[in-house]
C-alpha positions as CSV (number, residue, x, y, z in Angstrom):
1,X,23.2,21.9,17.7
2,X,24.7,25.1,16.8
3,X,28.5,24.4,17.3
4,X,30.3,24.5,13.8
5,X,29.5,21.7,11.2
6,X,33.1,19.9,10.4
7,X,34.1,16.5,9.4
8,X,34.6,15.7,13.2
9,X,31.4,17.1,14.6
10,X,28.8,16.1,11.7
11,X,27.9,12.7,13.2
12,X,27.5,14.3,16.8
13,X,25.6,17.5,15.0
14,X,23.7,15.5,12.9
15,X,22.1,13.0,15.8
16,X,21.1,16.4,18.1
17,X,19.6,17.7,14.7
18,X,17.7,14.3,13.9
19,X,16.6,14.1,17.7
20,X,14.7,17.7,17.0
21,X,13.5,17.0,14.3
22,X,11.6,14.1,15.2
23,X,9.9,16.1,18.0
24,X,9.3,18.6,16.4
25,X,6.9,16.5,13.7
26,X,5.6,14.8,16.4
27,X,4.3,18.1,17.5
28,X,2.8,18.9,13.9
29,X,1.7,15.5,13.5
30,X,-0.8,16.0,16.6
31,X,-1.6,19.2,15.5
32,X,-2.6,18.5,11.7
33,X,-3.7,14.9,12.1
34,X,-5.2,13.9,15.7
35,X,-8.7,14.8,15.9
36,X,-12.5,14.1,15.8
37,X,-13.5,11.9,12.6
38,X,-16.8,10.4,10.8
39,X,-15.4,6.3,10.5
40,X,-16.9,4.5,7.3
41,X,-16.1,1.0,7.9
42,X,-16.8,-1.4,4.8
43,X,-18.3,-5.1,5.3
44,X,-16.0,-6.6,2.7
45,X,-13.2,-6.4,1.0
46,X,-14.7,-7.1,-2.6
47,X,-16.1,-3.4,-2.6
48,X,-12.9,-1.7,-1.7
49,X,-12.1,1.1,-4.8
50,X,-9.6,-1.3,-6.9
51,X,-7.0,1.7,-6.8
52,X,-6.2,0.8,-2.9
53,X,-3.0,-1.4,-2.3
54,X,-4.4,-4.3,0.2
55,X,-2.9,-5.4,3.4
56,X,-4.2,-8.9,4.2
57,X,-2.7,-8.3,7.6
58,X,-6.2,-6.7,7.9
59,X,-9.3,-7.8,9.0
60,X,-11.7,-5.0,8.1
61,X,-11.2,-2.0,5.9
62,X,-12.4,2.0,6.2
63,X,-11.9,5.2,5.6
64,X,-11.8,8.2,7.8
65,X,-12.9,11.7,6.4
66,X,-14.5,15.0,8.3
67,X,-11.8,16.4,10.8
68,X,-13.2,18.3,12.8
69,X,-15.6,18.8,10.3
70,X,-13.5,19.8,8.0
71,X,-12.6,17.7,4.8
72,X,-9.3,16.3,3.9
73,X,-7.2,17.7,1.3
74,X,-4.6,15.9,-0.8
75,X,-1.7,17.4,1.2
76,X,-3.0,16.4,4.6
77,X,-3.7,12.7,3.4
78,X,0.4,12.7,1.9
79,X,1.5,13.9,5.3
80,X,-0.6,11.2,7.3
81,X,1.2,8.9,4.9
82,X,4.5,9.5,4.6
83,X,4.7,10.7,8.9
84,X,3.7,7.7,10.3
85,X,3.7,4.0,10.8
86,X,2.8,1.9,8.3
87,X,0.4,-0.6,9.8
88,X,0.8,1.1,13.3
89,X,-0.4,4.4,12.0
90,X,-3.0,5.6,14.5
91,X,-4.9,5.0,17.6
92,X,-9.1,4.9,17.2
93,X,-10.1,5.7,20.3
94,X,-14.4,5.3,21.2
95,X,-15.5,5.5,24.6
96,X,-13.1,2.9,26.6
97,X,-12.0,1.1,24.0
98,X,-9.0,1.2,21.8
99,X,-8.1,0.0,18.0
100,X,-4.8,0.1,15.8
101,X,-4.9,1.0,12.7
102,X,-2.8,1.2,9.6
103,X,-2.9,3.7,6.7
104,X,-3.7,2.2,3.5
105,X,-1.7,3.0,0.2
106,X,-3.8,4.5,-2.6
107,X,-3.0,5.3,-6.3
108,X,-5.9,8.0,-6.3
109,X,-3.7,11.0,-5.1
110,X,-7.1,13.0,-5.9
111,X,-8.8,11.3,-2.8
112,X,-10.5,13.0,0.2
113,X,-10.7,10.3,1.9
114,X,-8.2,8.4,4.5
115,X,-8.3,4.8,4.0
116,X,-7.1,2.4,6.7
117,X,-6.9,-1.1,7.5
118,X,-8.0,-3.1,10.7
119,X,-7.3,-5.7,13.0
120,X,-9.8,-5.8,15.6
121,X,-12.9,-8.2,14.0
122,X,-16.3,-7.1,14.1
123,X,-15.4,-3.2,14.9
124,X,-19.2,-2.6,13.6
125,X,-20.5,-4.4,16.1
126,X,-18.0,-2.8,18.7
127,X,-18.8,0.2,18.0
128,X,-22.8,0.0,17.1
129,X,-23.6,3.0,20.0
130,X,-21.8,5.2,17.3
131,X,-23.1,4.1,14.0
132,X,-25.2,6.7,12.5
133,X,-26.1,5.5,8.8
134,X,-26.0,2.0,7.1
135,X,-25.8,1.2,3.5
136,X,-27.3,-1.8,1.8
137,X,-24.2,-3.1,1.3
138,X,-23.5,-3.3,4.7
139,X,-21.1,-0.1,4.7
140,X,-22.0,1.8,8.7
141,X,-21.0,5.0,9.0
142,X,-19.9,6.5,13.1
143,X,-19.7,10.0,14.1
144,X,-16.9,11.3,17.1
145,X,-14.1,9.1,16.6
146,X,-11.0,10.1,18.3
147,X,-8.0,9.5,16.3
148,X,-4.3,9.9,17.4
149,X,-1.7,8.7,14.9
150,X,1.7,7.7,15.8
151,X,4.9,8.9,14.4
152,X,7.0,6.9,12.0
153,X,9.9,6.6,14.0
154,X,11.7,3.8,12.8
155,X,12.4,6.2,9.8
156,X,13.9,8.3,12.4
157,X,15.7,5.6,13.9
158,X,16.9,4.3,10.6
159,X,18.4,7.7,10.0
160,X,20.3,7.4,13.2
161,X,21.9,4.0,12.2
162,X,23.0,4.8,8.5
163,X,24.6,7.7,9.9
164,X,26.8,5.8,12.5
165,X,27.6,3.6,9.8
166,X,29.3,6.4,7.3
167,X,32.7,5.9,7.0
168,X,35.0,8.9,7.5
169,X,36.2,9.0,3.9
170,X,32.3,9.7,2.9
171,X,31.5,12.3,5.6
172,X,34.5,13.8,4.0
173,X,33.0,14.8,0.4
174,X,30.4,16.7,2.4
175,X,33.1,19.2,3.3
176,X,33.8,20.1,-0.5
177,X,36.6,23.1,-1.4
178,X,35.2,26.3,-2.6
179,X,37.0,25.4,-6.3
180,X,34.6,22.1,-6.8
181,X,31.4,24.5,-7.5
182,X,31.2,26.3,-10.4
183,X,28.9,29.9,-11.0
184,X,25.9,29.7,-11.8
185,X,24.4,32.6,-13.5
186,X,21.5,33.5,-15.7
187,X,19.4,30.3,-14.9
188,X,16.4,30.1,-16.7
189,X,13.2,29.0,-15.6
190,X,12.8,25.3,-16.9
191,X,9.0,24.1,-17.4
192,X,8.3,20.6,-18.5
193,X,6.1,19.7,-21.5
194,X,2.3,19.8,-19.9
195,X,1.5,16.7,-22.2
196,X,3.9,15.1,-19.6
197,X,4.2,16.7,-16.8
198,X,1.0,18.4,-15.8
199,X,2.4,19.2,-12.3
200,X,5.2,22.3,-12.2
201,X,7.3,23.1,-9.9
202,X,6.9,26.8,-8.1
203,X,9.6,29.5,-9.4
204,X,11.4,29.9,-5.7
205,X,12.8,27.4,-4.0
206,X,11.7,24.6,-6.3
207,X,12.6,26.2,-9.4
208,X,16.0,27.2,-7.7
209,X,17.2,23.4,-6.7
210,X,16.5,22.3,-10.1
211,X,18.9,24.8,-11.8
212,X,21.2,24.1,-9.2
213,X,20.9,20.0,-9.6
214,X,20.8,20.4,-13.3
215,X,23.8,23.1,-13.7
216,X,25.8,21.1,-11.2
217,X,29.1,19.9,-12.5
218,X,31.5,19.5,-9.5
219,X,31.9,16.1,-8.4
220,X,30.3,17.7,-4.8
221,X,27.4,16.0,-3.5
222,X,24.2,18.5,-3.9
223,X,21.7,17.7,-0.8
224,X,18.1,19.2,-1.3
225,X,16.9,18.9,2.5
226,X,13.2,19.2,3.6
227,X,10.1,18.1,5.4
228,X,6.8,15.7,4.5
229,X,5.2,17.3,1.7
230,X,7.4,19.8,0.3
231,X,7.4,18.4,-2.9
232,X,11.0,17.2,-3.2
233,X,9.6,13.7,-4.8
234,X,8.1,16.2,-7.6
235,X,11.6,18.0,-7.8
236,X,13.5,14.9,-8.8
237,X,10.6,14.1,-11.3
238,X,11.6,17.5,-13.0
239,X,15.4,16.6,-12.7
240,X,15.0,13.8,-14.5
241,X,12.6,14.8,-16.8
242,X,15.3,17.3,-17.8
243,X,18.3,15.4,-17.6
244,X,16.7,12.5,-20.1
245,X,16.0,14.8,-22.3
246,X,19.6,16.5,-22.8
247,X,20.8,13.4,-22.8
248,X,19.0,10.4,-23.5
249,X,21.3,7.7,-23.2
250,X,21.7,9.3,-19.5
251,X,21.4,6.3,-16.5
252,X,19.5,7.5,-13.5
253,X,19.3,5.3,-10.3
254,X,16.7,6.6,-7.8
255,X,17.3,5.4,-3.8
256,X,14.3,5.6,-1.5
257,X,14.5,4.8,2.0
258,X,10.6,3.2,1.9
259,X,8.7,1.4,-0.4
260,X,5.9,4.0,-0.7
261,X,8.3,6.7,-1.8
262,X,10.0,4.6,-4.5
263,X,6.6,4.0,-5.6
264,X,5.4,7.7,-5.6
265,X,7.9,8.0,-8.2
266,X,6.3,5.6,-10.5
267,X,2.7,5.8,-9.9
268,X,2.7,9.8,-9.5
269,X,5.4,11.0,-12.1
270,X,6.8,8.1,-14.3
271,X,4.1,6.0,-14.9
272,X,2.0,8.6,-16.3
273,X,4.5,10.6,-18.1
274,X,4.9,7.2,-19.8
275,X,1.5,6.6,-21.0
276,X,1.4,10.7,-22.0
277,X,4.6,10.0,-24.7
278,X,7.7,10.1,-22.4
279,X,10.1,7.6,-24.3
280,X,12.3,6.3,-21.5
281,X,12.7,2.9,-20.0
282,X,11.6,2.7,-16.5
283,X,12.6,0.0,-13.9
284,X,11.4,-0.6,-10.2
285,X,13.6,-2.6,-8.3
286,X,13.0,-3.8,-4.2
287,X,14.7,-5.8,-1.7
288,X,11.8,-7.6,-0.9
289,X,7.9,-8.5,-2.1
290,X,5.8,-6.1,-1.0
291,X,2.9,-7.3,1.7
292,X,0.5,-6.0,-0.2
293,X,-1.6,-7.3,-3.4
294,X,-0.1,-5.9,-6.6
295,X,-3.4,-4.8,-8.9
């Protein structure tokens, strides 16, 4: 990991790198998310909050809330997310028995609640030792759930591949001369309109990758590296919130590795900057239909 980053030893570097990092989030994973939680589990689908993305590889629906008996906040809930598998997300764990369960999208990024799907049948009855309030809708509530999520690593492991797969002449334009970067100097501090964009970015290292992604000019590629949740999907917002409106006949083409991310940027940023005035076509393109019931 710490020899000297060159052409030759980037794919080599880059593996070790990936392999740490991956244990490394596994460790934070287990310490932020694996814990004790209150389970709601709902009796049907029809009463599900219509801002949920359904999974009809599901069986029963629920939310978890109360680690440790502490409340979620937003930022835990992204984390929990975006770090693990998507119908393979966690392990419930009462007593003897065992149940996987998947982490269901939501469009309410206000929530403190973590919703998840199902596919054990009848987890009420299961579990009915546990269940410490009913509802008349048929909505149980159970106390001391153990919960241990699971990594995503076929992120991970998709890393791995697309970087075996770059061809020399690519790795190469990592490796830019010192003449392809301009100075920068002077950069202010660029705030969007708050009728549009009602989240900012923080004046240190956010602030600082969007003067340098906005003053860039060199035909070098500009990487902005960093964990779940740093707010680099809110960065790019900014970027091109900026760059549409120097230039408005500007193209933009946005590459996500998942589906949730991609949508992030249209159900977070876009979408709404959209309905708050933002004049700029918008287009969502995929690979593939998503599993889930659009709404």
């Amino acid at each position: 990991v710490e020899q000297k980053l060159t052409a030759k030893s980037y794919r080599e570097k880059f593996h070790e790198l990936l392999a740490y990092e991956e244990e490394e989030h596994e460790k934070i994973l287990k310490e932020r998310c694996d814990g004790t939680y209150k389970l709601v589990l709902c009796a049907d689908s029809y009463i599900l909050p219509k801002y949920l993305d359904i999974d009809n590889a599901y069986v029963q629906y629920g939310y978890l809330y109360g680690k440790d008996d502490k409340l979620w906040d937003g930022d835990h809930i992204s984390y929990a997310t975006q770090a693990t598998e998507d119908r393979y997300s966690m392990e419930i764990i009462i007593k003897e028995c065992k149940i996987v369960a998947g982490i269901i999208s939501t469009r309410n990024f206000q929530s403190d609640y973590l919703w998840i799907g199902l596919n054990q049948p009848n987890c009420t009855k299961l579990f009915s030792s546990h269940v410490i309030g009913r509802s008349s809708d048929g909505t149980c509530t159970l106390h001391n759930v153990t919960v241990s999520f699971t990594l995503k690593h076929s992120y991970f492991n998709r890393m791995h591949q697309a970087l075996d797969a770059l061809s020399p002449k690519v790795i190469e334009t990592f490796f830019p001369k010192p003449n392809n970067f301009s100075v920068i100097t002077n950069c202010p501090t660029l705030f969007c309109d708050n009728r549009v964009m009602d989240v900012q970015l923080d004046k240190y290292g956010q602030q600082q990758a969007l003067n340098l992604i906005l003053s860039s000019q060199s035909k070098a590629i500009l990487l902005i590296t960093g964990p779940f949740g740093t707010g680099k999907t809110l960065l790019l917002a900014h970027a091109v919130y900026h760059v549409m409106n120097q230039n408005q006949s500007a193209r933009i083409l946005i590459c996500a590795h998942h589906q949730k991310s991609a949508d992030a940027f249209v159900e977070k940023y876009f979408g709404p900057m959209k309905e708050r005035g933002w004049k700029t076509n918008l287009v969502r393109l995929s690979n593939r239909i998503p599993p889930h019931n659009s709404r």
